[in-house]
C-alpha positions in Angstrom: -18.1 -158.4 -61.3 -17.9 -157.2 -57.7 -20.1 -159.1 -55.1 -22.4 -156.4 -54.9 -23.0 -156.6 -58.7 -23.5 -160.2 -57.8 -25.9 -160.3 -54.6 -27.9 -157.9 -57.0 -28.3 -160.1 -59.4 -29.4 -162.8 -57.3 -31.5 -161.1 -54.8 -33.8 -159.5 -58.1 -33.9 -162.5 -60.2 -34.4 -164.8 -57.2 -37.1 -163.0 -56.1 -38.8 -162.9 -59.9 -38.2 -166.6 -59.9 -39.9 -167.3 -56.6 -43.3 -165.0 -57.4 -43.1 -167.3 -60.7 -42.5 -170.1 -59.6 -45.3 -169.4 -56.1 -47.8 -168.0 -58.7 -47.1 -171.5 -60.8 -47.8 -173.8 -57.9 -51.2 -171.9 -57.0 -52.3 -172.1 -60.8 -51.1 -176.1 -61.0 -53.2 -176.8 -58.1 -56.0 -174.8 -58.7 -56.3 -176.4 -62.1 -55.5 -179.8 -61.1 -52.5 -179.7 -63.8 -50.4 -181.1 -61.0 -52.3 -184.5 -60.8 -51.9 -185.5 -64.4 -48.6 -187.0 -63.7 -49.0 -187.5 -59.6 -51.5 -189.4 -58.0 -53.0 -187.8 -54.8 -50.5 -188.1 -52.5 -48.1 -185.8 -54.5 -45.8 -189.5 -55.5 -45.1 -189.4 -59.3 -47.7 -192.0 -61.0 -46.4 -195.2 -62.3 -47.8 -194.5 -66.0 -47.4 -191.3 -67.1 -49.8 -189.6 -69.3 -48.6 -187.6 -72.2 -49.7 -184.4 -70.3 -47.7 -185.4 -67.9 -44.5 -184.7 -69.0 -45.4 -181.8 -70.6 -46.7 -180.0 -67.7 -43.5 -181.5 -65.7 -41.2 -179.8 -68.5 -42.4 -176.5 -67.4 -40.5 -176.4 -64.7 -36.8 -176.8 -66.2 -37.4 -174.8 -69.5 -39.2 -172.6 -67.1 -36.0 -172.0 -65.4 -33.9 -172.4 -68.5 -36.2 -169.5 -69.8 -35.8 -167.8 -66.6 -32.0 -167.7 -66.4 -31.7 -166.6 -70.4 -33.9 -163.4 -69.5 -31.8 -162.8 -66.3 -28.6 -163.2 -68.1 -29.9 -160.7 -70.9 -31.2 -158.0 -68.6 -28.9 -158.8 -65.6 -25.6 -159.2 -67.0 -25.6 -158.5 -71.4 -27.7 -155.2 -71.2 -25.5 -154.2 -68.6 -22.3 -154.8 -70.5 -21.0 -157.0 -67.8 -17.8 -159.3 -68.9 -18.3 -162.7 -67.7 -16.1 -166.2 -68.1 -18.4 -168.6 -68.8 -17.0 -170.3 -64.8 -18.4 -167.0 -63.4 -21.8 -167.5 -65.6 -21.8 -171.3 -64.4 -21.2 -170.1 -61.0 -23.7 -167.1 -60.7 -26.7 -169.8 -62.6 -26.0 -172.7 -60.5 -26.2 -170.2 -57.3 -29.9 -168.6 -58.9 -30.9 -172.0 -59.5 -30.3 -173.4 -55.7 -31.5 -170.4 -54.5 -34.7 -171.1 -56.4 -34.5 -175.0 -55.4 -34.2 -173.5 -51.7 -37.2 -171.9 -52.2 -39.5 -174.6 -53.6 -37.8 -177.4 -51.0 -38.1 -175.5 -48.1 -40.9 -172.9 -48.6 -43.5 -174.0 -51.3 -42.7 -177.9 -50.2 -42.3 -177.8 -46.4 -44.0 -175.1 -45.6 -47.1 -174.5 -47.6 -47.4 -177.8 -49.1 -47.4 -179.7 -45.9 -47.9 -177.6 -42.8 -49.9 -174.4 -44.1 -52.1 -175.7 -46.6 -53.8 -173.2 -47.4 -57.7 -173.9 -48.8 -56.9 -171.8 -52.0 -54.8 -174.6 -53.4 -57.2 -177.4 -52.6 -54.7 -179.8 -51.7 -56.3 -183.3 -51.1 -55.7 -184.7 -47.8 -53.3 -187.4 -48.7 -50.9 -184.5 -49.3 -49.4 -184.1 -45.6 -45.8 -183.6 -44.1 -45.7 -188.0 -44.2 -45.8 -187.4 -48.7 -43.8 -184.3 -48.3 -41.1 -185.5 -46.7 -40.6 -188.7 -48.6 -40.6 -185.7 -51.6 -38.1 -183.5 -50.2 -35.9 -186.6 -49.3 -36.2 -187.9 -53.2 -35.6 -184.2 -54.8 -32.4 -182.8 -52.7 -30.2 -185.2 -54.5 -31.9 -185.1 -57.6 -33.1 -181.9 -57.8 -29.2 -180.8 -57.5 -28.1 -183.3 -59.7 -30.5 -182.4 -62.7 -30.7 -178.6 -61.8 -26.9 -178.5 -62.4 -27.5 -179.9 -66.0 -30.3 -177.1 -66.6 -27.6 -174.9 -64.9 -24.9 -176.0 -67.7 -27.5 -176.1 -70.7 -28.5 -171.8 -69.5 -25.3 -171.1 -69.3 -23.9 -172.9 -72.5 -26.6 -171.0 -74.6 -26.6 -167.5 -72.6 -22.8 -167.5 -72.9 -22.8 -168.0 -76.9 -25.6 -166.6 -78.0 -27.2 -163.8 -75.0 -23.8 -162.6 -74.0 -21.9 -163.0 -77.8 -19.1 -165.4 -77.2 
């Protein structure tokens, strides 16, 4: 793959991921999906409900999904030859890109210094909850989005790409 082949590939299916991902924050908050498993400060709760963890694993099989549909129409359609290291690679790079943008933009930015009305945010969500959030998800949020990363690229690589 040449690196334009590659800065393709991530600048279309980062940008997909980040309308999905934007339009999934307004619909969470609009709905109030988002406080089944926080209270209203944004902090995870102590108990949480059933609910809970199922609207929280929306968000990694969403990006599981996500990078199985990019590696079919990015890379398989395209008849693209890939190692499964370059298919790691190119993944874990979509996937930080995409953690970039929900850290920095949707976390720091809307979240705590916009706030726009539409979302409704309660006022106990602020830059103070924000940042204690940001702090807590760079390390995890790498840590567990490089298993996600490994999981999308194990199946795309033996069953969307035909090893």
């Amino acid at each position: 793959m040449t690196s334009r082949v590659v800065f393709s590939y991530l600048g279309v299916w980062s940008a997909i991921g980040c309308a999905i991902f934007s339009v999934f924050v307004v619909v969470v908050f609009r709905t109030g999906l988002v406080f089944v498993a926080r209270k209203q400060d944004g902090t995870l709760k102590k108990r949480i409900p059933f609910g809970g963890y199922l609207t929280m694993l929306t968000i990694p099989l969403g990006i599981i999904g996500l990078q199985l549909v990019a590696n079919y129409f990015g890379l398989a359609r395209r008849a693209l030859e890939v190692s499964f290291a370059s298919l790691f690679l190119l993944n874990l790079g979509h996937y930080l890109i995409l953690f970039t943008f929900d850290t920095l933009v949707i976390d720091g930015l809307v979240l705590s210094l916009w706030r726009p009305g539409f979302l409704q945010l309660p006022d106990s969500i602020g830059w103070q909850s924000m940042k204690r959030h940001i702090l807590m998800s760079v390390p995890i949020g790498t840590l567990l989005g490089t298993g996600l990363v490994a999981i999308s690229s194990l199946i795309s690589y033996f069953t969307v790409l035909g090893r």
